[in-house]
Backbone as a ProteinNet text record, in pm:
[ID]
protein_1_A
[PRIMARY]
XXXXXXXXXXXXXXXXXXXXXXXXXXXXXXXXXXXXXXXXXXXXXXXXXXXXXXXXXXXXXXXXXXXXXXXXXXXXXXXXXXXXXXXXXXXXXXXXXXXXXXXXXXXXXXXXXXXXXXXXXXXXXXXXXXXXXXXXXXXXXXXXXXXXXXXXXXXXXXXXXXXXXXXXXXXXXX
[TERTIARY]
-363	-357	-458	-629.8	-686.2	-630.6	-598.8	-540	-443	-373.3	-227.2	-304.7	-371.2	-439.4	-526.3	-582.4	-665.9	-528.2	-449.2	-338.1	-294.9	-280.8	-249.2	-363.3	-482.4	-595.3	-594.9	-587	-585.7	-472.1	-347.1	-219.7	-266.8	-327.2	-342.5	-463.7	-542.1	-651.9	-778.2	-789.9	-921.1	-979.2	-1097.4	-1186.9	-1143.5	-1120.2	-1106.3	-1224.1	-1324.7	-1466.9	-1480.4	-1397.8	-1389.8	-1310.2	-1242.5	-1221.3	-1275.7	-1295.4	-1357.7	-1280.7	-1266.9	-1207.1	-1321.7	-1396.2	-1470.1	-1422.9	-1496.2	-1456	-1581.2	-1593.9	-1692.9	-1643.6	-1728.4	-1652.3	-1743	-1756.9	-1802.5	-1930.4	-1943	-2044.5	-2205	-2115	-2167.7	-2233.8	-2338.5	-2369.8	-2442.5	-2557.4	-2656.7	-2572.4	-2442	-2369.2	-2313.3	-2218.6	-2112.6	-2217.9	-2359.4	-2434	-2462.7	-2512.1	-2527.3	-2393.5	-2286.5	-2154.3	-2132.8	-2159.1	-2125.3	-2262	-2357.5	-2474.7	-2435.4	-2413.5	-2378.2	-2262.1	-2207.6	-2097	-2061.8	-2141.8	-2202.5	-2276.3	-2363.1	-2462.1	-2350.3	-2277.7	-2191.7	-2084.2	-2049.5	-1957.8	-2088.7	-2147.3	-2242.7	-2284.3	-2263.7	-2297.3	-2169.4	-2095.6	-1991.2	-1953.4	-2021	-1978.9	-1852.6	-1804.5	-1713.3	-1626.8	-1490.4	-1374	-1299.9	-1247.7	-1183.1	-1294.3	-1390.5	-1508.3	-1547.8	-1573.1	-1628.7	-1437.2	-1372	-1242.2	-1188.3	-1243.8	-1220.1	-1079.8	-1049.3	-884.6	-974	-873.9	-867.9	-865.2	-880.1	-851.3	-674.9	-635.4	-446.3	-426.3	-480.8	-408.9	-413.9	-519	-538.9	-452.4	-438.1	-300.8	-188.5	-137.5	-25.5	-9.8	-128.2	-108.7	-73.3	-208.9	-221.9	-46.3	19.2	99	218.2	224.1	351.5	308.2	215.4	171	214.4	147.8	215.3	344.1	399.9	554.7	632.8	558	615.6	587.8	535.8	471.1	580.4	593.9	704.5	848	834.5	964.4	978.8	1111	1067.9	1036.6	1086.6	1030.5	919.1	826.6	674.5	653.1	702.4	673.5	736.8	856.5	943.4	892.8	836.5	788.7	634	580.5	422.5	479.7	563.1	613.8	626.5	740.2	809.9	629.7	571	478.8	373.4	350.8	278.7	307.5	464	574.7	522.7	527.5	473.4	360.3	267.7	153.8	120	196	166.6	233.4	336.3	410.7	324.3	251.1	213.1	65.6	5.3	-105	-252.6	-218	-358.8	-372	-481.9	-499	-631.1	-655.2	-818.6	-781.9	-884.7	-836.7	-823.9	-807.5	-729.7	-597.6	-576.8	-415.7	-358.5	-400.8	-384.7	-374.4	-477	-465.1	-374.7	-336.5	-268.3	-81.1	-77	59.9	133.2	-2.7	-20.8	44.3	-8.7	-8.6	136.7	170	295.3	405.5	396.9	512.1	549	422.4	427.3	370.9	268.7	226.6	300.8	419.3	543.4	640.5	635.6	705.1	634.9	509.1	395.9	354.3	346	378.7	458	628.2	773.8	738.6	699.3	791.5	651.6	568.9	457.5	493	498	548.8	672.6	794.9	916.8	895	826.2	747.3	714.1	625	509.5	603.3	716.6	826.2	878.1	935.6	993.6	889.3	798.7	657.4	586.2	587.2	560.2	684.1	778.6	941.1	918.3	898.3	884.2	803	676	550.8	519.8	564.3	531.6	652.1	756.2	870.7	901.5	972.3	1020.5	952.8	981.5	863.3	935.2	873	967.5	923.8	1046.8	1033	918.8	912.3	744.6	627.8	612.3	485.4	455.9	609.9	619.6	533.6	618.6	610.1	420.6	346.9	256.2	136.2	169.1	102.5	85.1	203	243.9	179.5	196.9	158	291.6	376.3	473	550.9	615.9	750.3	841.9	851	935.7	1069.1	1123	1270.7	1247.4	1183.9	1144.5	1122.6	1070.8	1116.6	1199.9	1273.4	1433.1	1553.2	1500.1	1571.8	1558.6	1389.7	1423.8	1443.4	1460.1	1566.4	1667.9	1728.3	1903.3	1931.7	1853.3	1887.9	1836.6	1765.4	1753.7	1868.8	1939.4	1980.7	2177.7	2177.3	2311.4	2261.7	2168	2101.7	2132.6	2163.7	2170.4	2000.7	1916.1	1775.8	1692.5	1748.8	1675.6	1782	1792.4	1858.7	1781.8	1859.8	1768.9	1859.5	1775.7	1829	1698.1	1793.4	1709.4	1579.8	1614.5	1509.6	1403.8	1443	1349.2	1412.6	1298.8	1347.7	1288.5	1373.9	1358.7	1406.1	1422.9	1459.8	1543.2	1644.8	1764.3	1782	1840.9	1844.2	1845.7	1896.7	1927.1	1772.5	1771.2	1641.5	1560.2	1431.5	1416	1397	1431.1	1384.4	1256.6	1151.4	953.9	935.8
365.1	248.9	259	314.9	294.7	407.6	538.1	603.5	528.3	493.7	424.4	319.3	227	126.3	209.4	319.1	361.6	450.3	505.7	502.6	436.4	279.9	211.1	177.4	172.2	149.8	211.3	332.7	449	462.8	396.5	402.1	296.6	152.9	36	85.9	176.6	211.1	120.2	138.3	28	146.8	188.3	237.3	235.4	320.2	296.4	306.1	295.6	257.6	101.3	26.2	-106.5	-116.3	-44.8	-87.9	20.8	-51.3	10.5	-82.9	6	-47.4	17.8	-59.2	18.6	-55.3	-22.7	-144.9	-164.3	-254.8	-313.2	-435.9	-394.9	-528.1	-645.3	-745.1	-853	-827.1	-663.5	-696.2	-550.9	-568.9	-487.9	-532.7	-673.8	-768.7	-659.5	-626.9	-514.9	-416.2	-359.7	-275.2	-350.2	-449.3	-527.3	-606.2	-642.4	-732.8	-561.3	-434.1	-343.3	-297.7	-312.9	-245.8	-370.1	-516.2	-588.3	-608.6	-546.6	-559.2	-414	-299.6	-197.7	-253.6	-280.6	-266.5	-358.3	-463.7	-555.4	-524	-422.9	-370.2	-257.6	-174.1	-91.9	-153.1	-258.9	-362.5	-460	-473.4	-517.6	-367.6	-294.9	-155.3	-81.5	-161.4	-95	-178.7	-306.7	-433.6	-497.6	-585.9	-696.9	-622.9	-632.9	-553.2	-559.1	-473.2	-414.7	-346.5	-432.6	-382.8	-198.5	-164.2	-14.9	61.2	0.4	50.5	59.9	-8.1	-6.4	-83.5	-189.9	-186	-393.1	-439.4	-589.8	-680.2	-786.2	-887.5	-878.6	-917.6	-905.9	-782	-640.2	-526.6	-522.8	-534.7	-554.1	-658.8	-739.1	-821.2	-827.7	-734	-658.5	-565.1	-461.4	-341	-389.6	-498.4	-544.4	-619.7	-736	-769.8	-711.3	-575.1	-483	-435.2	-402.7	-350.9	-427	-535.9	-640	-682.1	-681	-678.6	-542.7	-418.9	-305.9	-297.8	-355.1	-406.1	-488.4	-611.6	-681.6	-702.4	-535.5	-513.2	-356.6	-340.1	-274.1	-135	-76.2	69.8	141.6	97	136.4	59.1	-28.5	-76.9	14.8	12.6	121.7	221.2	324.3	454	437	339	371.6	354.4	252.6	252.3	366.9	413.9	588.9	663.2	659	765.3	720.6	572	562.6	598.7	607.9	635.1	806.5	878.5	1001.3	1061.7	982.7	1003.5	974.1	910.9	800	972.3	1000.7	1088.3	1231.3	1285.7	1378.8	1369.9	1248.2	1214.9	1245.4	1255.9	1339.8	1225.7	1183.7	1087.1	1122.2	1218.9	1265	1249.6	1243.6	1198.5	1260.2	1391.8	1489.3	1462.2	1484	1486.7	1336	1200.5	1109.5	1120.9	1209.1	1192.3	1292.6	1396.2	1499.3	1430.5	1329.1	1319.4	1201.2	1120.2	1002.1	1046.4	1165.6	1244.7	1319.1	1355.8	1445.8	1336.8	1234.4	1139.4	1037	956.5	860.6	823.4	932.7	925.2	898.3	979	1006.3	847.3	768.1	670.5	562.3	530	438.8	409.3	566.4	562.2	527.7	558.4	541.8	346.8	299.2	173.2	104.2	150.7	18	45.3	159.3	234.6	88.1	142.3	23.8	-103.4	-160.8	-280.7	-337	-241.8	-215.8	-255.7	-194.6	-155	-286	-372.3	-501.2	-607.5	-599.1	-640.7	-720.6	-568.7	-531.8	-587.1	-549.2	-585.4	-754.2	-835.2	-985.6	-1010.5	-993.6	-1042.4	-1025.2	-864.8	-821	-824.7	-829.6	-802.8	-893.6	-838.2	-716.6	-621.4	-506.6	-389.6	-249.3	-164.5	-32.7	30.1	130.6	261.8	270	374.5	433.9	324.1	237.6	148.5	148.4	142.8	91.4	244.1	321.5	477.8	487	453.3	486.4	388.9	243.5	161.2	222.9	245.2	295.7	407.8	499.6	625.5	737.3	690.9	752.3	831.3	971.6	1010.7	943.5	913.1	854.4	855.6	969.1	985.7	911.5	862	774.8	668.4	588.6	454.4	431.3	530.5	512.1	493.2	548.9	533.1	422.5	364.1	182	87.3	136	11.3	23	139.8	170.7	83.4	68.5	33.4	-148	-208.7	-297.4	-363	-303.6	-329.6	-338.6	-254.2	-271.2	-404.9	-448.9	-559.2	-692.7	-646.6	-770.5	-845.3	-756.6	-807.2	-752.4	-638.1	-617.2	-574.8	-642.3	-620	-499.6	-450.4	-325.4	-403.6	-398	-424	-330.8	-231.1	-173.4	-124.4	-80.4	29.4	-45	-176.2	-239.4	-336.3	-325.2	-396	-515.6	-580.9	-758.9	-775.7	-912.5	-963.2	-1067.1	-1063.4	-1110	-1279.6	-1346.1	-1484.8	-1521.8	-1375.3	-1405.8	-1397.4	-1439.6	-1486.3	-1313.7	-1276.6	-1120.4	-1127.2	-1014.9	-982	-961.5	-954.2	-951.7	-802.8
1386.7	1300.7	1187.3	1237.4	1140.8	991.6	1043.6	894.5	840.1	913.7	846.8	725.5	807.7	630.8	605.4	628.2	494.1	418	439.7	302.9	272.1	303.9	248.8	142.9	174.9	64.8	-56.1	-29.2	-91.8	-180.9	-142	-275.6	-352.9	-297.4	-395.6	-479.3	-468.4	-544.9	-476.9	-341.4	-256.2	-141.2	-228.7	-112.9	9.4	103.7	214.6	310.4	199.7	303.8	345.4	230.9	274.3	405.3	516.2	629.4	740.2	826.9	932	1091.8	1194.4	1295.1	1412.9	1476.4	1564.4	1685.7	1860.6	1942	2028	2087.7	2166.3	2278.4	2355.7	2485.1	2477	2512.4	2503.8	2606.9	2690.5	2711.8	2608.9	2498.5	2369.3	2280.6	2329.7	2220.2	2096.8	2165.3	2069	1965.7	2040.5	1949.5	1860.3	1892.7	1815.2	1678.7	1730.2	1609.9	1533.7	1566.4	1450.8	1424.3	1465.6	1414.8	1281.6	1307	1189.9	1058.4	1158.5	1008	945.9	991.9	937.2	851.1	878	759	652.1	691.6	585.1	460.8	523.7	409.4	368.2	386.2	365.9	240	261	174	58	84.7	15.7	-153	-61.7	-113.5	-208.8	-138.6	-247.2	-336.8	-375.9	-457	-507.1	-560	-525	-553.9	-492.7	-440.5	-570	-606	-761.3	-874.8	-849.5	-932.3	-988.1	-839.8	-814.9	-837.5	-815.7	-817.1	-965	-1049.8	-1215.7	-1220.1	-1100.5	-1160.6	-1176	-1267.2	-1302.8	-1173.3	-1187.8	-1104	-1062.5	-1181.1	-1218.5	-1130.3	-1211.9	-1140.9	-987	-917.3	-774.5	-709.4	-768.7	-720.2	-703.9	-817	-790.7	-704.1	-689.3	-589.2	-494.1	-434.1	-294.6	-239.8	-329.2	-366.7	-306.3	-380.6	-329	-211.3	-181.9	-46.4	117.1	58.4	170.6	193.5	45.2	63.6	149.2	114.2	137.1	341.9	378.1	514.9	544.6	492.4	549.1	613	545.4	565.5	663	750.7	854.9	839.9	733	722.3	806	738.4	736.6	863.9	938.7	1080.1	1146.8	1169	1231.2	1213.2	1124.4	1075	1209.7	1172.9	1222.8	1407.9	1447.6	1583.6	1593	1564.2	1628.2	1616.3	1565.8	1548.6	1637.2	1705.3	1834.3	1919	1908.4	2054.2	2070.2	1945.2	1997.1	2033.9	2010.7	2077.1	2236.1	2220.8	2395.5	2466.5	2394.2	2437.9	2500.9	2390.9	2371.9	2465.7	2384.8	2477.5	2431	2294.8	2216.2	2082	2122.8	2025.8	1932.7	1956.3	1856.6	1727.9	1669.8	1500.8	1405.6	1402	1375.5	1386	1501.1	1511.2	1468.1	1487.6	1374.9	1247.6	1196.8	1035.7	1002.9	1080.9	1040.8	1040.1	1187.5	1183.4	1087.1	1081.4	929.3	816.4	784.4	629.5	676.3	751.6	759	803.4	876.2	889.5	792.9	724.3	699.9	538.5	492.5	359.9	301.1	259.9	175.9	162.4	313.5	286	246.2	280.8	223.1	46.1	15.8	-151.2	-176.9	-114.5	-203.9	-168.3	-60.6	-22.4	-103.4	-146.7	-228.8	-360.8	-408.9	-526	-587.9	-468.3	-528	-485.8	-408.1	-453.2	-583.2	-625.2	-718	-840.6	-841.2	-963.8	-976	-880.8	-915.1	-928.7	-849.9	-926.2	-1037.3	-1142.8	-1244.5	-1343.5	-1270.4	-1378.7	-1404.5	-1254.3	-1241.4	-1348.7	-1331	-1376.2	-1516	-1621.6	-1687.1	-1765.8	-1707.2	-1804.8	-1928.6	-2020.8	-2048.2	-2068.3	-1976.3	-1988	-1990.4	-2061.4	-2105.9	-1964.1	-1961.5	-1861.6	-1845.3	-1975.9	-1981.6	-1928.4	-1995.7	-1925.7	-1764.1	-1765.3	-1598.9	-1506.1	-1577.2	-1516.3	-1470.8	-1603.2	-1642.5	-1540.6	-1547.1	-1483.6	-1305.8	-1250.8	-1093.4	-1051.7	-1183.3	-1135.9	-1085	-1044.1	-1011.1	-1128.1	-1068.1	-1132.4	-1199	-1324.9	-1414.7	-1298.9	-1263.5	-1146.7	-1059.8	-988.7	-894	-939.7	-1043.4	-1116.9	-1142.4	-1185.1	-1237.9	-1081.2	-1000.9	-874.3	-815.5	-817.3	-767.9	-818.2	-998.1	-1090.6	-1050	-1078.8	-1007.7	-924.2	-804.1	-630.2	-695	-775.7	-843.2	-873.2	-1008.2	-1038.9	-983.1	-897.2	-795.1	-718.6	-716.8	-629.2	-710.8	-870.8	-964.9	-968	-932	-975	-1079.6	-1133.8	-1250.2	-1370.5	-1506.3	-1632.4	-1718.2	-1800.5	-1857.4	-2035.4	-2121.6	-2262.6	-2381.8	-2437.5	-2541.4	-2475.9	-2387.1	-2296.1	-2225.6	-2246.6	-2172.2	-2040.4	-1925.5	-1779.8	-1774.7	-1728.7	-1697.2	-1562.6	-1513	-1380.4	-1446.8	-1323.9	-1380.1	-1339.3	-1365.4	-1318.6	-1167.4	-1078.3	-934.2	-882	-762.1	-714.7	-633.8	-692.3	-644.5	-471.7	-434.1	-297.7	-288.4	-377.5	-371.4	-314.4
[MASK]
++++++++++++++++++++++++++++++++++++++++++++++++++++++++++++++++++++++++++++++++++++++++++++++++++++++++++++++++++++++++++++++++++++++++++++++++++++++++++++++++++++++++++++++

């Protein structure tokens, strides 16, 4: 779980020093009070969230935005399930083999599904907005923007006029 949100951090452009997952039992008082002053001063240290990241108030809202949308929906749930199921399986949970099966199962769909988030987004909020901008703001392959207007626009949620993308009168899927 913990790699899984640090790529998720990591596509919205958010330190993934800002999360930390440690554990302690209730009979861990001494650990659990330095596991939360540690990382207090740790977050303290990396100062107010977007800041050290160079992105806007606005831009971080959008990332985060599509992110959670891209969560909501079952992909990336289903994706991270099957990939607990194989561990339980296998039985090797060192963190290695986490980050390794993270990056080889699941990277690839975490970018595409915040990515096309990101894209209707941006179309909502910003539109009318050219290709290019869009391309440029995401970060993504121009071919890969153009593939989740397509799937958009068969959706009747995004209009394209004089090279530029809008949202259409029907109500968006977010």
């Amino acid at each position: 779980m913990e790699e899984f949100v640090r790529k998720i951090l990591v596509k919205v452009g958010i330190n993934s020093d800002r999360f930390a997952l440690e554990w302690a039992s209730a009979a861990e008082g001494p650990r659990f009070v330095k596991l939360i002053t540690d990382f207090t001063t740790k977050i303290k240290s990396l100062g107010p969230l977007g800041e050290p990241e160079g992105d806007s108030k606005d831009e971080l809202l959008i990332k985060l935005f599509a992110a959670r949308n891209a969560l909501e929906k079952a992909k990336l749930r289903t994706g991270l399930g099957k990939l607990t199921k194989g561990f339980r399986k296998e039985g090797d949970y060192s963190d290695q083999i986490i980050k390794d099966k993270v990056n080889e199962k699941l990277a690839k769909s975490i970018s595409a599904e915040i990515a096309r988030n990101e894209t209707l987004l941006r179309i909502q909020k910003e539109g009318p907005i050219h290709f290019d901008d869009l391309t440029q703001k995401i970060g993504m392959p121009r071919t890969d923007i153009e593939k989740y207007v397509a799937a958009f626009r068969k959706k009747g949620l995004v209009a394209e006029a004089d090279g530029q993308l809008s949202v259409t009168s029907r109500k968006s899927e977010g």
